[in-house]
KOLFI-33366 format. One line per 5 residues: number of its first residue (from 1); for each residue x, y, z of C-alpha. Coordinates in nm, 3 decimals. Each point is the difference from the previous one (the first is absolute). Layout:
<rs>
NUM	X Y Z; ...
</rs>
This chain:
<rs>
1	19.942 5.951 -3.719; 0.018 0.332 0.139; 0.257 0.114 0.285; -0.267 -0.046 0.301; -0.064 -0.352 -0.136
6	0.413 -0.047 -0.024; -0.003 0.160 0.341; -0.261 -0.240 0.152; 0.177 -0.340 -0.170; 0.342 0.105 0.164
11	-0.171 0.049 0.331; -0.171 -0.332 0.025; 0.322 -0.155 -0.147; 0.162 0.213 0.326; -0.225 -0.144 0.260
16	0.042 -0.389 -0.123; 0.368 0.064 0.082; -0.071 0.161 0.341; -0.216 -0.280 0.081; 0.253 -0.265 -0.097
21	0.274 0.191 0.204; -0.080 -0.046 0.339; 0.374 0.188 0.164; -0.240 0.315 -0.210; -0.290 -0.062 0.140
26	0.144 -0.057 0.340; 0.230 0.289 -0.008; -0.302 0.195 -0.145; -0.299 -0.113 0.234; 0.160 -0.124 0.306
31	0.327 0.181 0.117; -0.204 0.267 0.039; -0.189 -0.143 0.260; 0.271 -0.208 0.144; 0.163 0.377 0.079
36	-0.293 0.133 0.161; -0.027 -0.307 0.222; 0.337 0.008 0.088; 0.044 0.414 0.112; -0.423 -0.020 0.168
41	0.123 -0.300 0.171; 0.361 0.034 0.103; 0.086 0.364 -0.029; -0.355 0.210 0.034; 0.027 0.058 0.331
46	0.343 0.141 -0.020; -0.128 0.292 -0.191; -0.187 0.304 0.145; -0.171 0.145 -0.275; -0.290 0.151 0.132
51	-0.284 -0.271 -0.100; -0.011 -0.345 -0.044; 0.251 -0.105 -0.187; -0.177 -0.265 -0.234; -0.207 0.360 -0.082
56	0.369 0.131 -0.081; 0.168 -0.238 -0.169; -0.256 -0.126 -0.275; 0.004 0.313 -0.184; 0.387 -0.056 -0.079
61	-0.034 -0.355 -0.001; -0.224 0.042 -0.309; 0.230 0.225 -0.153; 0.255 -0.327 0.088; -0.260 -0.253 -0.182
66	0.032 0.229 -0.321; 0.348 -0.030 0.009; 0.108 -0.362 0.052; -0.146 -0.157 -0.326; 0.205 0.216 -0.225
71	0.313 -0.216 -0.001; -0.205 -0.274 -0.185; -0.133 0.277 -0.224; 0.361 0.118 -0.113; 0.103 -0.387 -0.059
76	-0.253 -0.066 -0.178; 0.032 0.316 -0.219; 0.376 -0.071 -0.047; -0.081 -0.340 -0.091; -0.217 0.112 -0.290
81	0.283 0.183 -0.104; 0.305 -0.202 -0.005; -0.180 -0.322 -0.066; -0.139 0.086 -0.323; -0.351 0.007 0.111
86	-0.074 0.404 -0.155; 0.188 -0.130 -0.344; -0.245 -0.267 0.007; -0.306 0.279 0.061; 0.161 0.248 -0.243
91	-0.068 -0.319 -0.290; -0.325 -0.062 0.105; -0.080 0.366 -0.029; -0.097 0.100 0.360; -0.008 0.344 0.140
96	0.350 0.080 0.149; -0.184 0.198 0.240; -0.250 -0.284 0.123; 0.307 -0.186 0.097; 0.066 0.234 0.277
101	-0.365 0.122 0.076; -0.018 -0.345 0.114; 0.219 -0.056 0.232; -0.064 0.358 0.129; -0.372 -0.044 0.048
106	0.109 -0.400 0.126; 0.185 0.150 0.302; -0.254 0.288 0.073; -0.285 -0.285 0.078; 0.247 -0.262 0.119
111	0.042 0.295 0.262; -0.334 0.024 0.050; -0.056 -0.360 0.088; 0.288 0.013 0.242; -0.150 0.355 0.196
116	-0.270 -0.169 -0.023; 0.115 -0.351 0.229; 0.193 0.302 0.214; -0.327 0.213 0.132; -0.156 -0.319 0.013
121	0.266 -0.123 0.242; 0.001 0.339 0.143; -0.344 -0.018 0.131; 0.049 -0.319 0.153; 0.271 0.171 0.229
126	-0.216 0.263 0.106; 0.020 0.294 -0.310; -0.254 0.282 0.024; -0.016 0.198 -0.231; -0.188 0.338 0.019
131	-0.038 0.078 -0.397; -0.301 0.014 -0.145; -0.077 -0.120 -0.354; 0.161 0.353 -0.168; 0.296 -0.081 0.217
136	0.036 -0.362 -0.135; -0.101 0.046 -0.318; 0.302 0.309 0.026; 0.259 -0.257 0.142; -0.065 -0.220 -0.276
141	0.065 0.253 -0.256; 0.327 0.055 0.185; 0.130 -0.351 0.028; -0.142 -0.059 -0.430; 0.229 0.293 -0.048
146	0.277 -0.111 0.177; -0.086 -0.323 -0.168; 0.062 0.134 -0.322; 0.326 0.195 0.038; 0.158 -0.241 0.144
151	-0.082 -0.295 -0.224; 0.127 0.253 -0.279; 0.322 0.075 0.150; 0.033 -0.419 0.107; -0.030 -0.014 -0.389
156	0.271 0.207 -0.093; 0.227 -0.114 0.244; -0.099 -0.364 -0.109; 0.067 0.091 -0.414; 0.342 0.153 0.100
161	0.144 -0.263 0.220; 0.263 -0.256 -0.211; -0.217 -0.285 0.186; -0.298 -0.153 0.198; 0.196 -0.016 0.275
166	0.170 0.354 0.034; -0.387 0.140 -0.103; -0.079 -0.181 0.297; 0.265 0.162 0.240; -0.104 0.345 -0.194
171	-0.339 0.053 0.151; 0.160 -0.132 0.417; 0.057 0.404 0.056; -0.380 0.057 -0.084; -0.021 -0.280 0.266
176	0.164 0.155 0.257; -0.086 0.378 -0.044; -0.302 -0.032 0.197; 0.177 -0.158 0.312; 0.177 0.357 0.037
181	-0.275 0.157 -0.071; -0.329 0.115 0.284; -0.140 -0.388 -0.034; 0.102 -0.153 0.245; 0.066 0.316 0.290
186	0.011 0.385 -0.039; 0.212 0.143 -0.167; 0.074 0.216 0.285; 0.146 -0.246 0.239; 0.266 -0.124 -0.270
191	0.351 0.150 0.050; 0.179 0.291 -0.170; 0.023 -0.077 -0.351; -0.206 -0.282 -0.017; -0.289 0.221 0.153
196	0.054 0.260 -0.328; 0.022 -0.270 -0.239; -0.276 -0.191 0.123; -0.251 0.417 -0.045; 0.114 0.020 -0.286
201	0.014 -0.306 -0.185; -0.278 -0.088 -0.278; -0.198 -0.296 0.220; -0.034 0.259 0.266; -0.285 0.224 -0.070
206	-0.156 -0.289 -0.192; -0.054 -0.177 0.336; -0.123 0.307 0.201; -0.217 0.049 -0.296; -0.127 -0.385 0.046
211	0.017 0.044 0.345; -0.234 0.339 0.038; -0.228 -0.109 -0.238; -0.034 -0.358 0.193; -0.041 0.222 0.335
216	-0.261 0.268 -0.142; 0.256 0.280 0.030; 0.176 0.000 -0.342; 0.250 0.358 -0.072; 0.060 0.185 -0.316
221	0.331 -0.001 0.084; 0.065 -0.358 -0.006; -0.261 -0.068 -0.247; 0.162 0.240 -0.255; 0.396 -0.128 -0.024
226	-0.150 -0.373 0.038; -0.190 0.058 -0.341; 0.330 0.221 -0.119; 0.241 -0.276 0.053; -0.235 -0.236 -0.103
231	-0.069 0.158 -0.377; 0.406 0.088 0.011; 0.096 -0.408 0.049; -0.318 -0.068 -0.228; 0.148 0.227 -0.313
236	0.352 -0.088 0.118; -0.056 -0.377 -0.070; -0.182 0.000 -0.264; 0.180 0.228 -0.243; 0.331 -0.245 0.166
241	-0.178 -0.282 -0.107; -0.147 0.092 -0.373; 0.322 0.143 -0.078; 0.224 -0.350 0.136; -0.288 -0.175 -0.172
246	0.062 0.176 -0.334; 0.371 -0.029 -0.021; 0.017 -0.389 0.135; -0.320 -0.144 -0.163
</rs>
């Protein structure tokens, strides 16, 4: 068999775990929407940000979707590891680097199914969009690319945690980054420190990038660092993870 085939075998094998792990799938799929329930519901109107804020929010929100499945991506990458599972592979001949393709490419359309459930919920509370198709079509380019560097770097931190349960706790800062980030309000009404952190940090310009191109105005000068930081995390994680890989497996 050839490495795509390997590839394709590990991600089915991938998916029949997510399925039969429904804390994943609910941590994956529903938090998400559970969040933007909760601050449309109980804390929208609370913020002035210009627009409606189900129109604001959804762009980070989406950003939020991609990043609460990766704690059952780095558990079950660690649990390959220090279960024996990749000795197992290594016997049976399979390409070492299908084992991680697969859960990489796992978490970019388990993502997908969860931003998915979240527009679709976002429509029902009144979303409205102003992108046309290029505009879509550019957002989902975005959040496959986010996708993708950050189910790399959820691998590495995954292969070089001592156990399932510290890989676990090793992706809650990717977690969390986006709540001090522009998602939920402007980074411009946060206070000193928090305000600078918040301009400057990765998730930033990857939600104004989301954001513009969801609202028909996108800017080269968020679109250009989102793509930076997202190649940077992309190449980061992945030459993290081949490398742990190599020395552990």
């Amino acid at each position: 068999m050839s490495a795509k085939s390997h590839s394709i075998v590990m991600l089915r094998r991938n998916f029949k775990h997510i399925a039969r792990n429904p804390t994943s799938v609910f941590n994956a799929v529903l938090m998400p929407i559970v969040i933007m329930l909760m601050f449309v519901y109980m804390f929208g109107d609370a913020f002035n940000v210009g627009v409606d804020y189900i129109d604001y929010a959804t762009p980070g929100l989406m950003l939020l979707a991609v990043c609460y499945g990766l704690g059952s991506t780095a558990t079950a990458v660690n649990s390959d590891m220090t279960k024996g599972i990749i000795n197992r592979f290594k016997v049976m001949h399979v390409s070492r680097g299908a084992v991680l393709t697969g859960h990489v490419v796992a978490s970019v359309l388990t993502n997908l199914v969860a931003i998915a459930a979240l527009v679709g919920v976002a429509f029902l509370l009144g979303f409205s969009p102003a992108a046309s198709l290029v505009g879509w079509l550019g957002a989902i380019g975005v959040i496959v690319l986010l996708g993708v560097a950050a189910g790399w770097l959820t691998v590495a931190l995954g292969l070089s945690a001592k156990s399932p349960e510290t890989a676990g706790l090793a992706s809650v800062p990717l977690v969390m980054l986006p709540f001090f980030s522009s998602a939920i309000v402007p980074a411009d009404k946060m206070g000193p420190g928090l305000r600078e952190f918040a301009e400057y940090q990765p998730f930033t310009p990857i939600i104004e990038t989301l954001r513009g191109l969801l609202n028909g105005t996108p800017s080269a000068g968020d679109v250009i660092p989102a793509l930076a930081w997202c190649v940077a995390i992309a190449l980061v994680g992945y030459l993290w993870a081949r490398s742990t890989f190599t020395k552990r497996a």
